[in-house]
N, CA and C atoms as a LAMMPS dump frame, in Angstrom:
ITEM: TIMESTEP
0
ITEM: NUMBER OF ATOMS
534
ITEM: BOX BOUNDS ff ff ff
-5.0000000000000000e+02 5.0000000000000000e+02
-5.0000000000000000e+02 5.0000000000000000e+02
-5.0000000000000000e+02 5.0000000000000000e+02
ITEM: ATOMS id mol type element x y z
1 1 1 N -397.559 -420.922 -400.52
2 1 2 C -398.992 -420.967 -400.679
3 1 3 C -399.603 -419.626 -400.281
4 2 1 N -399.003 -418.528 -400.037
5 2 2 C -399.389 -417.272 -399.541
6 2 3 C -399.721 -416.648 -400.932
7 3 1 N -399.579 -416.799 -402.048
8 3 2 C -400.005 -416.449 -403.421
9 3 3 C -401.214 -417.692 -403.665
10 4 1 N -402.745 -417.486 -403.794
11 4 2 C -403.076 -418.446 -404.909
12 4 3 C -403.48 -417.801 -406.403
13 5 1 N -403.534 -418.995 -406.77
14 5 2 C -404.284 -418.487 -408.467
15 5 3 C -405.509 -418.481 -408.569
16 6 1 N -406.221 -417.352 -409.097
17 6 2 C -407.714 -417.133 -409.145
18 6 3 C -408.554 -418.11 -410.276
19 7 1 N -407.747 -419.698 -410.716
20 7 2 C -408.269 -420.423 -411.455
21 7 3 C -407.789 -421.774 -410.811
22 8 1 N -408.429 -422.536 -411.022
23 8 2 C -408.228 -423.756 -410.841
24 8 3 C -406.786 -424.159 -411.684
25 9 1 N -405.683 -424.063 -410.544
26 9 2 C -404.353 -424.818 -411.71
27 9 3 C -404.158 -426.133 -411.962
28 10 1 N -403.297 -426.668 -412.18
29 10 2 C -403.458 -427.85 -413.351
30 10 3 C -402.743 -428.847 -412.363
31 11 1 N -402.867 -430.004 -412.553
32 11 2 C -402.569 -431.422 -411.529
33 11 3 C -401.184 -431.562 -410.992
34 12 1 N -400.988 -430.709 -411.97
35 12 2 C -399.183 -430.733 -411.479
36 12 3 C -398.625 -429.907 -411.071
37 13 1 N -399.397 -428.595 -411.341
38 13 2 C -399.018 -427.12 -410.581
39 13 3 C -399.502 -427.603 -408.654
40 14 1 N -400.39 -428.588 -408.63
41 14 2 C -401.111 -428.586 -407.337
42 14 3 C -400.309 -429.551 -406.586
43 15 1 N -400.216 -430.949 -407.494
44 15 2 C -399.045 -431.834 -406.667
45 15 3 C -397.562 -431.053 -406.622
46 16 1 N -397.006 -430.176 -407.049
47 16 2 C -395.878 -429.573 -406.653
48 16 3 C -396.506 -428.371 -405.335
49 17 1 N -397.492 -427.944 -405.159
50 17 2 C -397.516 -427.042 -404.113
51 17 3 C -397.718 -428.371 -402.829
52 18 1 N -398.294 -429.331 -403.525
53 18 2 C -398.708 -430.316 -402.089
54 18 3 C -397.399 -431.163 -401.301
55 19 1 N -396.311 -431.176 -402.51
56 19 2 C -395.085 -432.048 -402.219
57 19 3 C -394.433 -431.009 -401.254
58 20 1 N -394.432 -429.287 -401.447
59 20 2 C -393.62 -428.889 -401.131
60 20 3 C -394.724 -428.687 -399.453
61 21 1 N -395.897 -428.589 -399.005
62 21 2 C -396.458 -428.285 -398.04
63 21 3 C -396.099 -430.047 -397.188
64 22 1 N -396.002 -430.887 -397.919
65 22 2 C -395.864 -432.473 -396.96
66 22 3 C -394.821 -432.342 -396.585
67 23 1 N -394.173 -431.494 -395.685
68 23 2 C -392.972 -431.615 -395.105
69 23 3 C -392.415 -432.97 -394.185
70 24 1 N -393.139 -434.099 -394.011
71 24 2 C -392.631 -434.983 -393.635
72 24 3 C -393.003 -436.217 -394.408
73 25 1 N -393.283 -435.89 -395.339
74 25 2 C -393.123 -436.931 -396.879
75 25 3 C -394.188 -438.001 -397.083
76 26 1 N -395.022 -437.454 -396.117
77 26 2 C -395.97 -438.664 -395.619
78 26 3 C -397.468 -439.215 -396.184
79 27 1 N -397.484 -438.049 -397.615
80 27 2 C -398.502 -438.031 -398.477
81 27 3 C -399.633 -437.88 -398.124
82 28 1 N -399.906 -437.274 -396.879
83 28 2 C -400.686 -436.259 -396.51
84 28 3 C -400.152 -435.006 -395.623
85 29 1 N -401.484 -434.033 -395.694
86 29 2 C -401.075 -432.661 -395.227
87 29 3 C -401.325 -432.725 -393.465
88 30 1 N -400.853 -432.091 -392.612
89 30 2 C -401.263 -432.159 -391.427
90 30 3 C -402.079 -430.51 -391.405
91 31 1 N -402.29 -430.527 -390.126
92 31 2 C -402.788 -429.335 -389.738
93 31 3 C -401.549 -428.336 -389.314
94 32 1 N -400.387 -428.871 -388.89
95 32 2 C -399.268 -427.819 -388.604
96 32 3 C -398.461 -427.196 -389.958
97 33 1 N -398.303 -428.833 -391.024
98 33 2 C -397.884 -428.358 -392.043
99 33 3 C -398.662 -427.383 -393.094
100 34 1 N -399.935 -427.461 -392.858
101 34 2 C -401.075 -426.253 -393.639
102 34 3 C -400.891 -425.07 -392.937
103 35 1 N -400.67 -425.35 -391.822
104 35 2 C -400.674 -423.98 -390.644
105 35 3 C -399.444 -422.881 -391.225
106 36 1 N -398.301 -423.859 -391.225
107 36 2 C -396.886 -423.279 -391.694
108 36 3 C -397.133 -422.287 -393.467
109 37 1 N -397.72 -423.704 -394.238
110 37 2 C -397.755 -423.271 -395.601
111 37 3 C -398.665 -421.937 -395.9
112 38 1 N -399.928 -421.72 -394.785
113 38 2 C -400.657 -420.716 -395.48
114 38 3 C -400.61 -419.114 -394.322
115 39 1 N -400.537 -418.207 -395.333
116 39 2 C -400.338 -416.571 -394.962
117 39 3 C -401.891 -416.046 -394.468
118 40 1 N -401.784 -415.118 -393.418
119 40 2 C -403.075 -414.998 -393.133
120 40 3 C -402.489 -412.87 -393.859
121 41 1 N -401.363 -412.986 -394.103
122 41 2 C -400.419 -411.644 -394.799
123 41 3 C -400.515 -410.172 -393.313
124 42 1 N -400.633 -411.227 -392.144
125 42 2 C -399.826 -410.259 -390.906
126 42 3 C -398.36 -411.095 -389.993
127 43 1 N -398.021 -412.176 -390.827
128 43 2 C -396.227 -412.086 -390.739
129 43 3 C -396.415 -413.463 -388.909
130 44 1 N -398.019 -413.677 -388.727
131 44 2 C -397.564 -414.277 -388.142
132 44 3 C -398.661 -415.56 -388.097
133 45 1 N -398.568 -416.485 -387.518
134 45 2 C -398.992 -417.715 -387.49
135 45 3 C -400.235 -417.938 -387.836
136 46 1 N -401.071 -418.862 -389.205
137 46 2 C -402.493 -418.627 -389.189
138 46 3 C -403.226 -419.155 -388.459
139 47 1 N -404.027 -418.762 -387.904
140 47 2 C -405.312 -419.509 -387.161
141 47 3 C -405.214 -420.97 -386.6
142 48 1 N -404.458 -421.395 -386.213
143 48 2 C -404.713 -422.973 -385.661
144 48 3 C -406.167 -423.643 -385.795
145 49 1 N -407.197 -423.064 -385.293
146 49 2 C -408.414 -423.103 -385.337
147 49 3 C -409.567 -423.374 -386.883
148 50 1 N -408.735 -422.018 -387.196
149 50 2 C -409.562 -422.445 -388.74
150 50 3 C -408.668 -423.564 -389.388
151 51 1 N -407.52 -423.414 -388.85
152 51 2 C -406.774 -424.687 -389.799
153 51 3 C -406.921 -425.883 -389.578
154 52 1 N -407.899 -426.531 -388.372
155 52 2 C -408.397 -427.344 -387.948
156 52 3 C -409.789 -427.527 -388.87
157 53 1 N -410.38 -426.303 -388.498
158 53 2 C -411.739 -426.159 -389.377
159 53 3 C -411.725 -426.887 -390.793
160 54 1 N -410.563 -426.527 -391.34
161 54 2 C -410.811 -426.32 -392.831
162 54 3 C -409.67 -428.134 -393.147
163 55 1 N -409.227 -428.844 -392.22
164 55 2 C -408.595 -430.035 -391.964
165 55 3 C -409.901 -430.551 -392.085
166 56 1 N -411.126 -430.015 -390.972
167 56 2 C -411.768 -431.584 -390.944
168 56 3 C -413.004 -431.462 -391.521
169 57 1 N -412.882 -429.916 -392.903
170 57 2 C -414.277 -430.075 -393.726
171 57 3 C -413.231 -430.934 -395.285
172 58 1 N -411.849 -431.535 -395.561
173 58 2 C -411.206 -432.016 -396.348
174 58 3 C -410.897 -433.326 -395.776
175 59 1 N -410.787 -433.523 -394.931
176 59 2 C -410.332 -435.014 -394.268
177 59 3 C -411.633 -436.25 -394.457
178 60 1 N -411.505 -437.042 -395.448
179 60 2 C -412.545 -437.749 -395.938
180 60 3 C -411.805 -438.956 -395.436
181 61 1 N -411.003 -439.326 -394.534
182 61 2 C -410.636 -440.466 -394.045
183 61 3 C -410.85 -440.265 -392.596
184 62 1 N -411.526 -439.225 -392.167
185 62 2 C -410.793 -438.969 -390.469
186 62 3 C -409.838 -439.165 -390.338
187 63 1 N -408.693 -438.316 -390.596
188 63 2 C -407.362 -439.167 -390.552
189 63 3 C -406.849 -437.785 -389.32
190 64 1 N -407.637 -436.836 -389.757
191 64 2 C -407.088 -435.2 -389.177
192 64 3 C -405.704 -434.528 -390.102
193 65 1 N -406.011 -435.081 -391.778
194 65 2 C -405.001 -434.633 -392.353
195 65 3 C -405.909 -434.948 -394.138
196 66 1 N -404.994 -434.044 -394.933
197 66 2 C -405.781 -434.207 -396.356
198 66 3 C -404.874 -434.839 -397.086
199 67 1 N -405.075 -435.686 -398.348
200 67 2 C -404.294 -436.514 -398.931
201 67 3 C -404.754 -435.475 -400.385
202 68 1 N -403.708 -435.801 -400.902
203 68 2 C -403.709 -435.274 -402.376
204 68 3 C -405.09 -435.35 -403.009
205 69 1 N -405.538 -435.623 -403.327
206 69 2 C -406.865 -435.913 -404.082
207 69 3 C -408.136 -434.963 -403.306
208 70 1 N -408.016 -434.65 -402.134
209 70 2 C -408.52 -433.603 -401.445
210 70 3 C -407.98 -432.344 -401.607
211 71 1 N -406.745 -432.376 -401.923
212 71 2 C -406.272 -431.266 -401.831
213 71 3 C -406.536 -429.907 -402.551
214 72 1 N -406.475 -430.229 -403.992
215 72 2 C -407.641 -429.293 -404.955
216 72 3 C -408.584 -428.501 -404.202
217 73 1 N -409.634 -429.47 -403.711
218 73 2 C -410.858 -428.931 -403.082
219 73 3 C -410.158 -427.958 -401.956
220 74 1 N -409.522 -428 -401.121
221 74 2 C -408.92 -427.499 -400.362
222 74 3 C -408.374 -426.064 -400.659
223 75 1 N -407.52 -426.152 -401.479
224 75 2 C -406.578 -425.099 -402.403
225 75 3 C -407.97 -424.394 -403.085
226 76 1 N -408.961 -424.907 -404.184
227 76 2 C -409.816 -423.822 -404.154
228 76 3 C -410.376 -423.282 -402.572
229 77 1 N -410.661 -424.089 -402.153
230 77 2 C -411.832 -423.376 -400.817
231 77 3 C -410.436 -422.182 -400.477
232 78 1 N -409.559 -422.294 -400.479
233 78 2 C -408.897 -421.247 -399.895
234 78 3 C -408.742 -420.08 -400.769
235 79 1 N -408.48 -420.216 -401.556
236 79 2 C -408.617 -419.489 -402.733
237 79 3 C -409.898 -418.192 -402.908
238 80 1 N -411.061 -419.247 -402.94
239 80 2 C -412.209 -418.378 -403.089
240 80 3 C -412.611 -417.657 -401.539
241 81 1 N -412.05 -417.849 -400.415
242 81 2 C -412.222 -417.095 -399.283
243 81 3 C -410.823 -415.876 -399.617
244 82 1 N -409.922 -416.102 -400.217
245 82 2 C -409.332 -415.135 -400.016
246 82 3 C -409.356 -413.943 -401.24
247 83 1 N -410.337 -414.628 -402.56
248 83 2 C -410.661 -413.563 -403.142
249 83 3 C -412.199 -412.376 -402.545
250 84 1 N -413.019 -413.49 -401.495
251 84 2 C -413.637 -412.995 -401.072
252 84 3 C -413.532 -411.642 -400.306
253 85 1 N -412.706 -412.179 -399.158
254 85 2 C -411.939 -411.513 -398.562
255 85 3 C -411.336 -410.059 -398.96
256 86 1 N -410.633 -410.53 -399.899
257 86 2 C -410.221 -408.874 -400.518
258 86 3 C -411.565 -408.483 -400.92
259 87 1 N -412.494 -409.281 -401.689
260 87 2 C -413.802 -408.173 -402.05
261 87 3 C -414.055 -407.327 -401.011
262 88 1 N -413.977 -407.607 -400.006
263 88 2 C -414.747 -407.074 -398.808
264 88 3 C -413.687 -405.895 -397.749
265 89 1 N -412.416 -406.146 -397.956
266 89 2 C -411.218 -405.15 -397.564
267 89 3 C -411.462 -403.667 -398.598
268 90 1 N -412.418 -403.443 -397.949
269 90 2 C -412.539 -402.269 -398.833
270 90 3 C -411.368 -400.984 -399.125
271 91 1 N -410.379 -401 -398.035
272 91 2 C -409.755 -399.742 -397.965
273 91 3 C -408.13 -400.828 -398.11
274 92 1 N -408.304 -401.904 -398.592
275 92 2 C -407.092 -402.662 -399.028
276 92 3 C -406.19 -402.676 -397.908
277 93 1 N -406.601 -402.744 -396.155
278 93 2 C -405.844 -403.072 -395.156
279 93 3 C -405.079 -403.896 -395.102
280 94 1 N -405.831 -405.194 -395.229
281 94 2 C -405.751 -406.547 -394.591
282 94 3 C -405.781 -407.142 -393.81
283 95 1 N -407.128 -406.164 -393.628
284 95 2 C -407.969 -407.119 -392.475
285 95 3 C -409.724 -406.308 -392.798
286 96 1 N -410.441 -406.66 -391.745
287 96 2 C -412.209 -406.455 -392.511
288 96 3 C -412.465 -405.896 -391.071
289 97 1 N -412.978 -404.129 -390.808
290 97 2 C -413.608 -403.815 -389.894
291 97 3 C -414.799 -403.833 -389.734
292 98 1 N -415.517 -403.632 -388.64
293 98 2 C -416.525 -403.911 -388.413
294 98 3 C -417.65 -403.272 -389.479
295 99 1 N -417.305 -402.209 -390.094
296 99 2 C -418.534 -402.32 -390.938
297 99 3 C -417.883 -402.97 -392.399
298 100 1 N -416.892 -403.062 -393.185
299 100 2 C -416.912 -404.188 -393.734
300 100 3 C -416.889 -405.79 -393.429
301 101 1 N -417.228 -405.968 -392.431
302 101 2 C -417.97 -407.403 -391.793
303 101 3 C -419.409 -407.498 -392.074
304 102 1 N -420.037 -406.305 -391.512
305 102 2 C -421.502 -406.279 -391.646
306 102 3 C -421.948 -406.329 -393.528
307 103 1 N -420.887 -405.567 -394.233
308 103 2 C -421.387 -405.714 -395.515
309 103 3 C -421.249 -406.913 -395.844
310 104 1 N -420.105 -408.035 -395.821
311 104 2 C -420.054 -409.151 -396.348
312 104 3 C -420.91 -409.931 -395.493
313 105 1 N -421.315 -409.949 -394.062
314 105 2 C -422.161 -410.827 -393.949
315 105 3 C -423.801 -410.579 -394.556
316 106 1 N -424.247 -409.391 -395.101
317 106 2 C -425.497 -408.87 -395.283
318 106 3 C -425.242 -409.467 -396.766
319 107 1 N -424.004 -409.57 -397.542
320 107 2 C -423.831 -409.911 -398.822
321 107 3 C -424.263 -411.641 -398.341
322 108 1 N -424.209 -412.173 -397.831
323 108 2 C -423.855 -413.656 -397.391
324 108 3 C -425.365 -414.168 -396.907
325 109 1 N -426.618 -412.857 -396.946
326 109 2 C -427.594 -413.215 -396.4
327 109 3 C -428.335 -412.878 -395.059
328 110 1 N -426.552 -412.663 -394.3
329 110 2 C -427.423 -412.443 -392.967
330 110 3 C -428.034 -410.958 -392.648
331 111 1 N -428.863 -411.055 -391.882
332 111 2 C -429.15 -409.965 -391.073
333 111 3 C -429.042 -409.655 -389.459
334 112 1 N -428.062 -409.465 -389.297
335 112 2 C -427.386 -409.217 -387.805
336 112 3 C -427.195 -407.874 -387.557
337 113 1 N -427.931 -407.401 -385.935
338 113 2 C -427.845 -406.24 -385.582
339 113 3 C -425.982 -405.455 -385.587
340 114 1 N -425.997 -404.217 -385.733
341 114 2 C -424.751 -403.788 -385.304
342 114 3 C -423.753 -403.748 -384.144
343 115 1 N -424.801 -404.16 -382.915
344 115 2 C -424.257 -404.974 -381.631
345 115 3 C -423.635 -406.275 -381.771
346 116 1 N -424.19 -407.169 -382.223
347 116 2 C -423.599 -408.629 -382.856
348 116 3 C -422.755 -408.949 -383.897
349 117 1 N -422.789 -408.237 -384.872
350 117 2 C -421.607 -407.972 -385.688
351 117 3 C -420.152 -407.452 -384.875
352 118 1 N -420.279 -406.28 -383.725
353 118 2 C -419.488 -405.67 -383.252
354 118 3 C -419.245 -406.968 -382.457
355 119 1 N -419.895 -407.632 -381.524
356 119 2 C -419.529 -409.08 -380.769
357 119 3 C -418.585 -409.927 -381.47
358 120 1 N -418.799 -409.588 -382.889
359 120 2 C -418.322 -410.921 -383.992
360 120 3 C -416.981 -410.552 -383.816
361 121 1 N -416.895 -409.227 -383.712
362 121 2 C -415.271 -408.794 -384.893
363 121 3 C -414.619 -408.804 -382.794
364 122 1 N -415.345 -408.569 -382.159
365 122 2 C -414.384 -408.759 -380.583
366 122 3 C -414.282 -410.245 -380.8
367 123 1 N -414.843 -411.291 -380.889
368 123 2 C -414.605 -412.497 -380.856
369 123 3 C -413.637 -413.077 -381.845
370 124 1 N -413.296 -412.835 -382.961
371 124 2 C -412.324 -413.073 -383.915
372 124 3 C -411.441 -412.239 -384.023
373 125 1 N -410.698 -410.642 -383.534
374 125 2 C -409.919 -409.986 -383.613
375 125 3 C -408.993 -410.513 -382.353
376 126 1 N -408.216 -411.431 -383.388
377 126 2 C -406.78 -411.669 -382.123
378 126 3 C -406.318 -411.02 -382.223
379 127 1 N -405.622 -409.877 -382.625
380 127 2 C -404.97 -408.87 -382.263
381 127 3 C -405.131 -407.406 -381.685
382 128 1 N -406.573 -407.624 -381.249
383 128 2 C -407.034 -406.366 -380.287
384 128 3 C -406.967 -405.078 -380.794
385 129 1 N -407.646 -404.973 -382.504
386 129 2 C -406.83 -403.698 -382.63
387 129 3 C -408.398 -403.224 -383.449
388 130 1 N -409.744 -404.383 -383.562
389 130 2 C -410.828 -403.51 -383.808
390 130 3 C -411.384 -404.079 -385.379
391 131 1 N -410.605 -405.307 -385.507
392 131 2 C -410.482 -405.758 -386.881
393 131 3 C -410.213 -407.551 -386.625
394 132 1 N -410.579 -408.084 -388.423
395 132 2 C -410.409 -409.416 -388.13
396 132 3 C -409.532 -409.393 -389.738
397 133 1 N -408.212 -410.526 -389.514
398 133 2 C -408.114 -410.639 -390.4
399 133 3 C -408.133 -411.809 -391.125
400 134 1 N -407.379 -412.099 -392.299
401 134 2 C -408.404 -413.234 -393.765
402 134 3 C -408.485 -414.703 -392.498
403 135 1 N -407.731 -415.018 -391.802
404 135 2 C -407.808 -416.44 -391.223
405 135 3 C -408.749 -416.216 -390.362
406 136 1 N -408.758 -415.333 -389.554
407 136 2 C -410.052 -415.101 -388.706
408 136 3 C -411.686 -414.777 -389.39
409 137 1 N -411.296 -414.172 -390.06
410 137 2 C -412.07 -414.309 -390.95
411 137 3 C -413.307 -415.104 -391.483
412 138 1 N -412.226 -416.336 -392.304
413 138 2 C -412.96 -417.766 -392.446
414 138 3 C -413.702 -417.91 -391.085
415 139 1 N -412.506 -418.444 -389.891
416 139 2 C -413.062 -419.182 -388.854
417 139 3 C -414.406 -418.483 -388.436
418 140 1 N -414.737 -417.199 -388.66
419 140 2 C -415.748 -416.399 -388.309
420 140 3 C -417.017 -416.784 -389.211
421 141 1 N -417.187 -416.611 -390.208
422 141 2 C -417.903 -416.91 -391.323
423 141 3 C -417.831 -418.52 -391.491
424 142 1 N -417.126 -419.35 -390.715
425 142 2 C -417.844 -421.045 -391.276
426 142 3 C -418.444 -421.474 -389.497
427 143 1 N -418.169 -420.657 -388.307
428 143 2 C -418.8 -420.953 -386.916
429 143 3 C -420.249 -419.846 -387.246
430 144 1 N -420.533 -419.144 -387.74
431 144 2 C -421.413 -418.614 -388.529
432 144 3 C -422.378 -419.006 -389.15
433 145 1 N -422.225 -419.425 -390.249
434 145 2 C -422.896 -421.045 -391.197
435 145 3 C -423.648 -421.971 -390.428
436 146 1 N -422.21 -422.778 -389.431
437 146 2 C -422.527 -423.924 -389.153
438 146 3 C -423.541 -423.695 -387.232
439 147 1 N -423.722 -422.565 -386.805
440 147 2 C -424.646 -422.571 -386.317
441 147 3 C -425.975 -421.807 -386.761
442 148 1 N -425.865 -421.03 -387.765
443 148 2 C -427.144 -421.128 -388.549
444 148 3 C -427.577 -422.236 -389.196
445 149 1 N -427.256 -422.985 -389.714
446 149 2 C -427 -424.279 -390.128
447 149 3 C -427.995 -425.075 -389.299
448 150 1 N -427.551 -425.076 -387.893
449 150 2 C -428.053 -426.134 -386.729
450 150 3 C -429.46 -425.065 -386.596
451 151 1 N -429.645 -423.997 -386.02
452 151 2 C -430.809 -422.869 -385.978
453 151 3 C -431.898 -423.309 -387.09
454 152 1 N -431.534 -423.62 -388.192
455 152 2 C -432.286 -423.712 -389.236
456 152 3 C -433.217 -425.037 -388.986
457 153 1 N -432.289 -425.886 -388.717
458 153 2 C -432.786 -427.328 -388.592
459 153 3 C -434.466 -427.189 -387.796
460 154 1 N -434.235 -426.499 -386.583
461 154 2 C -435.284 -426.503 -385.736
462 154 3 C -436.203 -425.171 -386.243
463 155 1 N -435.778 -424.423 -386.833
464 155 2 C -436.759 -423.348 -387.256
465 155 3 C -437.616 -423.707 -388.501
466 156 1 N -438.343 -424.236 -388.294
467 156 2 C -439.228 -424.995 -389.428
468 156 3 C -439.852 -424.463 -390.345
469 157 1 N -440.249 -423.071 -389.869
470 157 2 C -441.211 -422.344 -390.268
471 157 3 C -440.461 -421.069 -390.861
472 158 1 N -438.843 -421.115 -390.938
473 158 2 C -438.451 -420.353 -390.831
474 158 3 C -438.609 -418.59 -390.892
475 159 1 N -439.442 -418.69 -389.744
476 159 2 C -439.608 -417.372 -388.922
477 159 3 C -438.186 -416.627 -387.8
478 160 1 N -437.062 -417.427 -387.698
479 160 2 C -436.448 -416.557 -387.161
480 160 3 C -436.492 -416.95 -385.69
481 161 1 N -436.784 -418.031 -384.959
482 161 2 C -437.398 -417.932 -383.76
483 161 3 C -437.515 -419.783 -383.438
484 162 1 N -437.154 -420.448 -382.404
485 162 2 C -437.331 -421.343 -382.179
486 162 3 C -437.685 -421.895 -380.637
487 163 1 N -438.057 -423.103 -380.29
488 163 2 C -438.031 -423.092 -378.676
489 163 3 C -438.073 -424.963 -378.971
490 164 1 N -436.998 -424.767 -377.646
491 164 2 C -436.245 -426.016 -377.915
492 164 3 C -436.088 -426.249 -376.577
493 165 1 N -435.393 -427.403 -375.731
494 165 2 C -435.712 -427.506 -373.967
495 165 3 C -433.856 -427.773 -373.853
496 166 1 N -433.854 -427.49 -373.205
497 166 2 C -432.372 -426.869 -372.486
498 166 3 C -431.588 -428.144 -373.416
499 167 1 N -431.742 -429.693 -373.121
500 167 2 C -430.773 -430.59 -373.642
501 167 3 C -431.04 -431.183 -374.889
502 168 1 N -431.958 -430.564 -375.746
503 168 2 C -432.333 -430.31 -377.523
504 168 3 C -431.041 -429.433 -377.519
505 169 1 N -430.975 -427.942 -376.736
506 169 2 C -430.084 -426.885 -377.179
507 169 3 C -428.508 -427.368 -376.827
508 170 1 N -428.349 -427.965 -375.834
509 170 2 C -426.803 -428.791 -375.654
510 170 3 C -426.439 -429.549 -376.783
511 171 1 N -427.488 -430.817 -376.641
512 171 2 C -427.107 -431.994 -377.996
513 171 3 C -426.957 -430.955 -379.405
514 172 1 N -427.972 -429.952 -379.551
515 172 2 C -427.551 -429.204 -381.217
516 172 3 C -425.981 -428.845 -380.815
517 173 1 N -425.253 -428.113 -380.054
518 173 2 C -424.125 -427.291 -380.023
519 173 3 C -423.346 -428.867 -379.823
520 174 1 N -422.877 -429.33 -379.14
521 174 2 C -422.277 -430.295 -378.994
522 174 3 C -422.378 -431.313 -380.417
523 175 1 N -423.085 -431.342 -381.174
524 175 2 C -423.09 -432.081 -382.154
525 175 3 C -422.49 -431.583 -383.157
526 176 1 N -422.16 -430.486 -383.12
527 176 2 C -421.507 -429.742 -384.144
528 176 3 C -420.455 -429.772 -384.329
529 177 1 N -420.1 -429.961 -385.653
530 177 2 C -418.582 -430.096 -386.016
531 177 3 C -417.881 -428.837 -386.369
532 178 1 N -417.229 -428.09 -385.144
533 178 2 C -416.579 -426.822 -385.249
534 178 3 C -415.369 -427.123 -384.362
């Protein structure tokens, strides 16, 4: 699964990638067996985290695992983050420094100072080297979303600016599915 196809492949190209990722035959995917199947293309383990992430935006049973019929959705969502992804690897590393972070998130809408962007890429660079790469990535850009997401809710007016009393601001973070 470290190759995808930049099209939606066909029912049987997908149940053969899903038979070969169900390593314990069990007709669904886990989070270790997605973990194993997908390349973050630095040789070592992807993201536990986003692979959780991206488990429980496909898991339509709560099961903490995807069954075939999810899986599509899945296989694209990965897909289109990792063509993203290269959009944004400008110098074809493989991985996104801090100012190609700031371009794809400014592409994505946001407007975040160059201090907070630089916060972003220290908070998602597991490997300490000044960079995030495609699995960190995601996990960066959907904890991103999903607390703008919650920000939005209460910004009514959307001006940018909210005031909320200490256990409004707990219950929003705690309610969140990250």
């Amino acid at each position: 699964m470290a190759q995808f196809a930049s099209s939606m492949p066909s029912r049987e190209f997908l149940w053969d990638i899903f038979q070969r990722v169900d390593k314990d035959r069990s007709g669904y995917i886990s989070a270790n067996e997605l973990q194993q199947a997908l390349s973050n293309g630095t040789w070592t383990p992807f993201n536990p985290e986003t692979v959780r992430l991206m488990i429980g935006m496909f898991d339509k049973q709560s099961r903490g695992t995807v069954s075939f019929e999810d899986f599509g959705a899945l296989w694209k969502y990965v897909t289109d983050w990792q063509n993203c992804f290269k959009s944004f690897d400008r110098d074809n590393s493989g991985n996104i420094d801090q100012n190609e972070l700031k371009i794809a998130l400014t592409t994505f809408g946001y407007r975040l100072s160059d201090q907070l962007v630089g916060l972003l890429v220290r908070k998602y660079d597991r490997a300490g080297r000044g960079t995030i790469y495609f699995d960190d990535f995601i996990q960066c850009c959907i904890v991103l979303h999903t607390l703008t997401s919650a920000f939005r809710q209460y910004d009514t007016d959307q001006d940018g600016f909210i005031t909320i009393h200490y256990e409004q601001f707990l219950s929003m973070v705690f309610s969140l599915k990250m």
